[in-house]
N, C-alpha and C positions, 0 to 999 in steps of 0.2 A: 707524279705518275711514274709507277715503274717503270724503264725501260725495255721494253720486248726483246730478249733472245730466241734465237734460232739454231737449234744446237744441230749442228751438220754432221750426219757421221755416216760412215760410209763401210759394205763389206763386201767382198768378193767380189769387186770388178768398179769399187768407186760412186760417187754422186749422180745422182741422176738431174742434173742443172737443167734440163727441160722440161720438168715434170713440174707441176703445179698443186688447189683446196677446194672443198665440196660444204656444199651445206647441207644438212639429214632434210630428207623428205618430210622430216615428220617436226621440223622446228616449223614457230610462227612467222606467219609474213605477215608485216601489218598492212592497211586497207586505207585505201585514201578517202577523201569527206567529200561528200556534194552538199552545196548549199542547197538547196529546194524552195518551193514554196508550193502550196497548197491550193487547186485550185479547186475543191469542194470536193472531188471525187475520187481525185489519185493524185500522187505527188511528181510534179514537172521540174524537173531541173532549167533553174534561171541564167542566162547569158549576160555576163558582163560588158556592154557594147561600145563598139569602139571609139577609141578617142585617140589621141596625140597627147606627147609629153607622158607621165606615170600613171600609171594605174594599179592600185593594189595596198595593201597584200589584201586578196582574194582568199578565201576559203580553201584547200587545196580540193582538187577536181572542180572546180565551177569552172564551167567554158569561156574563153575569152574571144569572139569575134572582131576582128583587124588585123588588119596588115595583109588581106586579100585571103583572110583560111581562119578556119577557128580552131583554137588549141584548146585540148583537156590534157590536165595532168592524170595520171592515175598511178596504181598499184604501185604507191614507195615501198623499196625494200632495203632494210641493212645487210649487209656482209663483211663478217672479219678476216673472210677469203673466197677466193670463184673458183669453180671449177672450167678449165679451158682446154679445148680439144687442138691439138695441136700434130704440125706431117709429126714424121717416123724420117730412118732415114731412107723411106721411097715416099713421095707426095702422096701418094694416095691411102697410104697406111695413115691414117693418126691414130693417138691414143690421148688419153685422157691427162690433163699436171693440174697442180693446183697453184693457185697464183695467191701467194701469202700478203698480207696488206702493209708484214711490218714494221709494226705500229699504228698505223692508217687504219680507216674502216673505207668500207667501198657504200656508198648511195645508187640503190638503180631503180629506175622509175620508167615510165612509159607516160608519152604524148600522143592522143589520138589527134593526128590533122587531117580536118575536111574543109570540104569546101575550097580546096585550093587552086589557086586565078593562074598557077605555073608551080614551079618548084617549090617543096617543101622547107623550112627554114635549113638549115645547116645548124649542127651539134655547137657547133662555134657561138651562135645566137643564146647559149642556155650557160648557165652559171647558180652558183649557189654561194651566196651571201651571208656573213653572221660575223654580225660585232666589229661588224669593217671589214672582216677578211674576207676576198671573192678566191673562188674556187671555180676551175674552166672545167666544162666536160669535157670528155675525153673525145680527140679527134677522130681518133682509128679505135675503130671495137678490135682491142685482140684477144678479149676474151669471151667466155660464151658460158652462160648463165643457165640451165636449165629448168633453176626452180620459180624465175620473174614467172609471173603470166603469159608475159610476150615472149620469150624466149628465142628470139631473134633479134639481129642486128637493127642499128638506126635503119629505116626505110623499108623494111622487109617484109612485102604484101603478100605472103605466103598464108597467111591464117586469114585471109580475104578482106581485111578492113585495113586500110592503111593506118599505120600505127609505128612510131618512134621508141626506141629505147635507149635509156641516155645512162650514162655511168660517171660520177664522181667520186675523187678522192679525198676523202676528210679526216684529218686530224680526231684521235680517239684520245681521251673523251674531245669532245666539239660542249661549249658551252655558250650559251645566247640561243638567240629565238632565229633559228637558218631559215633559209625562204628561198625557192627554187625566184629565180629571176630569166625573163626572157626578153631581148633585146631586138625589137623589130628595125625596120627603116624607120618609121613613124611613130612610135611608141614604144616606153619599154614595161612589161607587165611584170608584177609581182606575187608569188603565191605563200601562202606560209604553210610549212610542212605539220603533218596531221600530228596530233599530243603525243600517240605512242611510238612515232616516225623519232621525234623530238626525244624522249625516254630514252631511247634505243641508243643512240647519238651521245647521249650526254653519262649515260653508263659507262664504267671502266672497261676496261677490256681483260681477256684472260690475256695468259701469256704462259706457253709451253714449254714443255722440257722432256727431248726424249730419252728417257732413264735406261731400257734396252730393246734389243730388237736379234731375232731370229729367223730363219727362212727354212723350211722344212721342207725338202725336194725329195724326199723319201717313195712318196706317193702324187703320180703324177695329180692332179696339175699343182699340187704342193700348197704351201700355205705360211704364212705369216704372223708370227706373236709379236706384240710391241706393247710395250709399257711407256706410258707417260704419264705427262702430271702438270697440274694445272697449277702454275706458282704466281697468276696474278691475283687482282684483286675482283676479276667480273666473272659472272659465267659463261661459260663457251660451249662451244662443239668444237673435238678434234676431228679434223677431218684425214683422210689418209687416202690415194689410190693406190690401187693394186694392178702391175700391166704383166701379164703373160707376154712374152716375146719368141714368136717361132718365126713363120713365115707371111706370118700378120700380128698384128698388135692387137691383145685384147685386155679390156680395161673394167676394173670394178672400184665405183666409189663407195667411200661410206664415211659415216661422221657415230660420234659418238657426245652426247651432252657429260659437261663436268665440272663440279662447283669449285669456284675456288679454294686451294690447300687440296685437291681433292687428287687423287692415282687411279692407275685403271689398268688393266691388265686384258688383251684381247689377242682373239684368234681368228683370223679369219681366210678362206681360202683363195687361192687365183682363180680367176675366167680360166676355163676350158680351152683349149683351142680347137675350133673347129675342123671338122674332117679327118679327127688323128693328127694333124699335124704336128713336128716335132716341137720339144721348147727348146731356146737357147740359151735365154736370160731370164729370172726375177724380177719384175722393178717396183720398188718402194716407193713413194712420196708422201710425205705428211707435211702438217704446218710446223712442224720442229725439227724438221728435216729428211734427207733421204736414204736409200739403200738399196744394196742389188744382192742379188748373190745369181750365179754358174745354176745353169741346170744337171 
């Protein structure tokens, strides 16, 4: 496999080392599988029930009841980078970066736990398995995902149904048959990830190159050309944010699809700042790197 470069470049005022990657609204997420079965009239989702020692691999999404809650897996999603909201330098500004994988691909999936006798498991409980190698979720969410389903952190009962969102980090391509794994007190359960979860996974990955970049402060709120170029061997989206810098931080993602061997050439402008506010800085981040430029 090709090695991933990340070409850093930097104009009028340096790197933006905070800034982070987006996925387009408009790429596929793929959908996880329920097992079912049929009780004459409409289709009931079956529960796997509880036992001690292993269980699995399961269908991905069939419910597993034990260990005092019942766990569903849902909505696998791949990413070859997140978009993550991160302070400014005042806490309550953030703005947008993109968190590049690498090399790595990111897995992020969502557990719905009910029925729970106390506390919900801990991210430490879940891992992803394949061909011998384990892979730990991630302890601390530091980044934040917009396009999962759940679109909040492990634990975050804001969309009214308690529901988990877990993130790992996997080796691109990943080859073998991976299987989210969860390790109770009492049991530990097995699932296997959905075929096109698996595709995604075992696909190359692109790998970027950013060829040039400009900043056009001519007309406020100004705007942005950047050329790149896709020199691996898988398809991608580049993704890029755009942050106006006044007296707040305002941020614009965007991602563009592009086949391998393939260039691209784009314009696009900065968020506005609200209320007339002055600008002071550009900020650039892409997955092949970043840039600023003076207002």
């Amino acid at each position: 496999m090709m090695a991933r470069r990340r070409s850093v470049l930097a104009a009028g005022g340096g790197l933006l080392a905070a800034l982070a990657g987006c996925l387009s609204p408009t790429s596929g997420r793929p959908s996880g599988r329920t097992d079912t079965a049929s009780n004459g009239t409409k289709e009931t989702t079956t529960t796997a029930p509880a036992t001690t020692g292993e269980t699995g691999p399961l269908p991905f999404g069939r419910p597993y009841d034990g260990d005092g809650f019942v766990l569903e897996p849902r909505d696998p999603a791949v990413r070859e980078s997140l978009v993550y909201s991160a302070p400014g330098e005042v806490e309550s500004h953030r703005r947008l970066g993109i968190h590049d994988g690498g090399g790595d691909r990111f897995l992020l999936l969502g557990v719905d736990v009910s029925r729970s006798d106390g506390d919900r498991p801990p991210r430490s409980a879940y891992r992803v398995a394949v061909s011998g190698d384990r892979f730990e979720s991630w302890t601390q969410w530091l980044n934040f995902d917009w396009e999962h389903p759940d679109g909040n952190p492990y634990g975050n009962t804001r969309t009214g149904s308690p529901g988990s969102m877990l993130g790992f980090t996997l080796p691109a391509p990943v080859s073998g048959d991976p299987e989210l794994v969860f390790r109770g007190e009492n049991a530990t359960v097995r699932w296997s990830l959905p075929d096109d979860v698996v595709e995604e996974l075992a696909a190359p990955p692109p790998e970027w190159e950013l060829l040039s970049h400009d900043v056009d402060t001519s007309d406020v709120p100004g705007s942005a050309s950047i050329e790149f170029e896709n020199v691996g061997d898988g398809d991608g989206l580049f993704r890029a944010v755009l942050v106006t810098e006044g007296n707040a931080y305002y941020s614009r993602a965007l991602s563009y699809p592009v086949a391998p061997g393939e260039s691209r050439t784009v314009t696009a402008r900065f968020p506005s700042p609200r209320g007339g506010s002055p600008v002071h800085d550009y900020l650039v981040d892409t997955v092949a790197g970043g840039f600023s430029a003076d207002a």
